[in-house]
N, C-alpha and C positions, 0 to 999 in steps of 0.2 A: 504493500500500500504506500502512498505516496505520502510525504511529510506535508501538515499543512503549510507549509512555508516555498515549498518547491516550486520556482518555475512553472506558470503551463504549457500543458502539449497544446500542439497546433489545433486552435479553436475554431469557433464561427462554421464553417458549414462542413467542416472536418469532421465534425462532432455531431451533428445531427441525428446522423446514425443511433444514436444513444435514446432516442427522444419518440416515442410512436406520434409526432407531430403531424399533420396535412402540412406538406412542402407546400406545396399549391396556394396556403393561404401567406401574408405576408404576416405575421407573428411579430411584434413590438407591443407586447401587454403583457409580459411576466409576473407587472406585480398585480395583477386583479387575483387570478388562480394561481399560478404559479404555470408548471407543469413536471411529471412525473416520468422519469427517465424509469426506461425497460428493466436494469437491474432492480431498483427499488420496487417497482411494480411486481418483479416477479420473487423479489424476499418476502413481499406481501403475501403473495398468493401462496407463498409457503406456510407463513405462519395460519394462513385460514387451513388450510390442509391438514394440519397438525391441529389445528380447533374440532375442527369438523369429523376426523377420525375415532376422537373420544373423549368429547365434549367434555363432561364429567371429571377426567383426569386431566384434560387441559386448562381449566378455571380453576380445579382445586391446587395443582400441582405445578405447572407449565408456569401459568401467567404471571401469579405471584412473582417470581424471579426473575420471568424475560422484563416486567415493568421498572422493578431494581434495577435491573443489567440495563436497559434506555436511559433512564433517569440519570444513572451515572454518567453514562456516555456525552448524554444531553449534556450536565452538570459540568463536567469538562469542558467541554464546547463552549459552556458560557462564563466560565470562569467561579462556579459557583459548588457548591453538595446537592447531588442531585437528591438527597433527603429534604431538601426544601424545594422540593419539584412535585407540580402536581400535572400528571400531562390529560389536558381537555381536549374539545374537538373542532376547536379555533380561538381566535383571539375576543372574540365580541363575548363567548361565554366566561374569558378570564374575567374582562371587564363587569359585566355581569354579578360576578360572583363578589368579587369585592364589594360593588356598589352597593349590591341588595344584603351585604353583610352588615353594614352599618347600620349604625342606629342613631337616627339623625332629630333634631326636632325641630318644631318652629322657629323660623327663620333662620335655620344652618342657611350656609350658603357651599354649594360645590362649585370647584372652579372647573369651566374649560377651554380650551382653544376656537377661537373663528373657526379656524382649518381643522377643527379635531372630525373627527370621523361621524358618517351620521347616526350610525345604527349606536354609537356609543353616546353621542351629546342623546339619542333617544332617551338609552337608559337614564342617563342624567334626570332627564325630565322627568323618567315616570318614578326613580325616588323619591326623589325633592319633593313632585306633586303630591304623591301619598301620606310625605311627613309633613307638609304644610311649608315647606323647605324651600330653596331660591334656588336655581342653576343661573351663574354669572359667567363675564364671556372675557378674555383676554383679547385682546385684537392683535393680527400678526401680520405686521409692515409688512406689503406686498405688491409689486416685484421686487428684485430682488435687495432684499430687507439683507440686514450684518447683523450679529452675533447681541450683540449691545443692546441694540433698537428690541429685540423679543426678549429678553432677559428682563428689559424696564418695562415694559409692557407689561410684561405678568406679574413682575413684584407691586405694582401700580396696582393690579387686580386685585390683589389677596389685602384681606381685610381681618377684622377678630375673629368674624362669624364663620370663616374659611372653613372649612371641615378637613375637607381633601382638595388637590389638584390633580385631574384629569388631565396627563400630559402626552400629547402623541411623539412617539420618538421619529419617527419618519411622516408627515402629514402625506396624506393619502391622493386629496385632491392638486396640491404644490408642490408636491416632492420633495420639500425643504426637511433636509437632515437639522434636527433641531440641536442646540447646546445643549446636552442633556445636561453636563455635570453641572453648569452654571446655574440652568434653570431650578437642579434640582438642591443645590445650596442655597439659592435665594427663598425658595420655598420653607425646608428647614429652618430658615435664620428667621423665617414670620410663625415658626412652631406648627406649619402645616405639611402633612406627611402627603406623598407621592406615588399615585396611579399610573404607572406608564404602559401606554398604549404602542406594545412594539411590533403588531401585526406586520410590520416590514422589514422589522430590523435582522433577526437572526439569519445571516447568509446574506446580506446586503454592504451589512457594516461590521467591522469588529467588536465584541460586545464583552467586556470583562461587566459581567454584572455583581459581583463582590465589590467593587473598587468603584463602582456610580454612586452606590450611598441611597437608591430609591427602595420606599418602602414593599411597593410591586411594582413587579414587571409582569406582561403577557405577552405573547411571541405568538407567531404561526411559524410550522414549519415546512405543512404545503408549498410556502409560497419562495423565497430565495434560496430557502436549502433542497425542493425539487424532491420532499418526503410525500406522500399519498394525502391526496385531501382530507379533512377528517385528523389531521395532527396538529396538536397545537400545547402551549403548558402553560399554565402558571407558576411563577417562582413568587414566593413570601420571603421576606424575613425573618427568620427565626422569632421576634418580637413581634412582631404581625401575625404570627399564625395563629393564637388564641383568638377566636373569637369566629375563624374565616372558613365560612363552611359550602359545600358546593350545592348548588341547585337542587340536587335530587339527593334528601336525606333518605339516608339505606343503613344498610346492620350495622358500619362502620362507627356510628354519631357518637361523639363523646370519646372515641378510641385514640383521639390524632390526626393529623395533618393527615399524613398519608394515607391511613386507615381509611379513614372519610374517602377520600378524591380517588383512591384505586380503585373503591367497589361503589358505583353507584345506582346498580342493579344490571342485569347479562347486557353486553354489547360487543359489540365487534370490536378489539383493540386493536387488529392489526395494522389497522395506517399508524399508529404511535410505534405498535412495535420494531415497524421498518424503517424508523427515523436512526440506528446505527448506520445502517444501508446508505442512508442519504447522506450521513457524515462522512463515510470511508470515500462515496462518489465525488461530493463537493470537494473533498482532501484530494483526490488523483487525479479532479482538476483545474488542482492550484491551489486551493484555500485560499488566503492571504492574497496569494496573487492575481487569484480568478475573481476577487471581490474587486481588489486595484483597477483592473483592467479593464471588469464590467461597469466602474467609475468613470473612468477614461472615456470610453466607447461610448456613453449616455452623453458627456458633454461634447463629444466631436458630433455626435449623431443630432444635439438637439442647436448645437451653432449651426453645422451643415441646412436643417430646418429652418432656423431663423434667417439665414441668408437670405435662401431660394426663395424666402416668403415675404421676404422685405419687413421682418419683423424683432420682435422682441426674446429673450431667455426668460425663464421667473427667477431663476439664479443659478450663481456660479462659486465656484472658490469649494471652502469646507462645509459648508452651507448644503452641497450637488452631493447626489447619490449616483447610484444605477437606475436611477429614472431622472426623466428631464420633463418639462414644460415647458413650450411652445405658444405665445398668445395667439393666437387666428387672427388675422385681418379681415374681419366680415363684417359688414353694415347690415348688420342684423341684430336682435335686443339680447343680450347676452345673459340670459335666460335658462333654467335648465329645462325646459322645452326646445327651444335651440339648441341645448347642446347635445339632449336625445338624438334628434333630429339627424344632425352631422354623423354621431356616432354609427347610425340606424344607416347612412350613405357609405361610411365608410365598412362594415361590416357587407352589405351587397357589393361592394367590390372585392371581396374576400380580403380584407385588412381590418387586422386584430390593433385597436389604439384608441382610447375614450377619450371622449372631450369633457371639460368638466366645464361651467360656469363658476367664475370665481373672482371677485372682487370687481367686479364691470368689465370684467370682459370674460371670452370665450377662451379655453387653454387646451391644449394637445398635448395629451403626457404618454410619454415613450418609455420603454424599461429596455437594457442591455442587461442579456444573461450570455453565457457561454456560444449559444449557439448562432448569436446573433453576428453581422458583420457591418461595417459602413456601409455597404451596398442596402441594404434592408433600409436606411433611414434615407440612401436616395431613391427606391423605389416609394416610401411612404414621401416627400417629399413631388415628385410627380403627381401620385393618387390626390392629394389635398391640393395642390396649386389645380388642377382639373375639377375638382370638387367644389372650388368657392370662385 
């Protein structure tokens, strides 16, 4: 197996192979789903094989150890004990799970991001609403915003009545890789403890999550590390763990962190359990450097974009990930009916890439993963200059 630090082998359409993708389509959205390379698909199909064979001695005997043996793995990976690992079935349910943990009262206020995620400022809302509680909004300077500018912005936010801050580490709709550690010491220094929303981070960015200092994190692993849909975890705090219990109380309750979150009545675990799979893949090709590269690639690909279109970046520098945004040049109301619309145009021309409505205007966010090359971003660059 390859060290995560090695050089990668010759990427972008070299690799393809790897991928049961439709070539035919142009593919620049890796971070909506991700996608599931053949190895890990078929470690999966093992582990149902060995479910399915006998059932019975697989949930009482099997699973128990192979979720240890992931968690660890995972734990590694993120700089962390995978005993403070709970693996869920995406990132919205880690969110979830904390929020609807709290015990909030009249007039708490939760904080969260303009750009924060919708399905998660949802949950926000339906807490808050229940306890009689407030969801309040950070604003996040946009295009492209410096490091400073979102740091005062949320410490601006937070007030006595803060509870928690709902922080996305990669914003979904902007792409904008946020300061985590800065964000998440200004929040600390106001006594208010830290939800991080990392649905994009594990396998995009490097992640020592010991050494950030946030109260939780939630991660998907579907999606940059290229594990089976259906995986995903939460990590606690060791000092966070009392109190944080998963959605479906089962035999576990009262036993522990882990007790709790392993059995939450019969499921399928094996997209979690193939998440070693997807670490060993991501590791042999490149790790470290396959993250680098796929950095690189998203901002050549979304300059190359902005050129052609006579337009703008949303940002650049430490700030850029493996995904980019693109503003659209279109005299049209920049709406998320409109930006359906475009999406729903570019999808019949068999090209994978969502438009988002965001801040007054229309935006075009691209992802670079391994398989991708520059050419992808000048054929999506064609397709959209023809489109508008």
């Amino acid at each position: 197996m390859r060290g995560d630090n090695a050089p990668p082998p010759l990427l972008g359409r070299a690799v393809r192979h790897e991928w049961p993708l439709d070539w035919t389509w142009l593919t620049v959205n890796h971070g909506s789903y991700g996608a599931t390379p053949r190895v890990v698909l078929a470690a999966q199909q093992d582990w149902r094989r060995q479910l399915e064979t006998q059932p019975t001695r697989f949930m009482h005997e099997v699973l128990p150890a192979a979720l240890a043996a992931a968690t660890a793995r995972l734990g590694a990976f993120l700089g962390v004990d995978g005993r403070d690992i709970a693996l869920l079935d995406n990132a919205t349910t880690g969110c979830n799970t904390v929020l609807r943990s709290l015990h909030l009262a009249s007039d708490d206020e939760v904080l969260v991001l303009s750009h924060g995620y919708g399905a998660v400022r949802n949950t926000v809302r339906f807490v808050t609403e229940r306890a009689g509680a407030r969801m309040t909004e950070a604003a996040i300077p946009f295009p492209r915003p410096d490091a400073a500018s979102i740091v005062a912005s949320i410490s601006a936010a937070l007030t006595q009545r803060t509870r928690i801050a709902v922080i996305d580490h990669i914003t979904s709709g902007s792409a904008l890789v946020l300061p985590l550690s800065e964000i998440v010491a200004a929040c600390h220094a106001a006594g208010v403890p830290v939800l991080v929303d990392g649905a994009h981070g594990p396998g995009q960015v490097t992640l020592d999550l010991g050494s950030l200092g946030a109260d939780w994190y939630v991660g998907n692993c579907h999606k940059w590390l290229c594990a089976p849909k259906g995986s995903a975890f939460l990590w606690a705090a060791p000092g966070r763990q009392a109190g944080l219990h998963p959605l479906t109380i089962s035999h576990g309750f009262g036993q522990g962190f882990r007790a709790e979150f392993d059995w939450t009545g019969t499921r399928d675990s094996t997209a979690c359990l193939a998440i070693p799979t997807a670490l060993d893949f991501h590791a042999r090709l490149g790790g470290t450097a396959l993250r680098a590269r796929n950095v690189a690639l998203a901002a050549d690909g979304a300059r190359l974009l902005a050129d052609r279109l006579g337009t703008e970046v949303g940002t650049t520098g430490a700030l850029a990930g493996a995904m980019g945004v693109v503003r659209i040049p279109l005299a049209a109301p920049p709406t998320a009916a409109w930006a359906q619309r475009l999406r729903e145009r570019l999808l019949e021309a068999r090209t994978d890439a969502p438009v988002h409505a965001l801040d007054g205007a229309l935006w075009l966010r691209i992802s670079a993963h391994a398989y991708n090359d520059l050419a992808d971003y000048e054929a999506l660059a064609d397709t959209v200059a023809a489109l508008i």
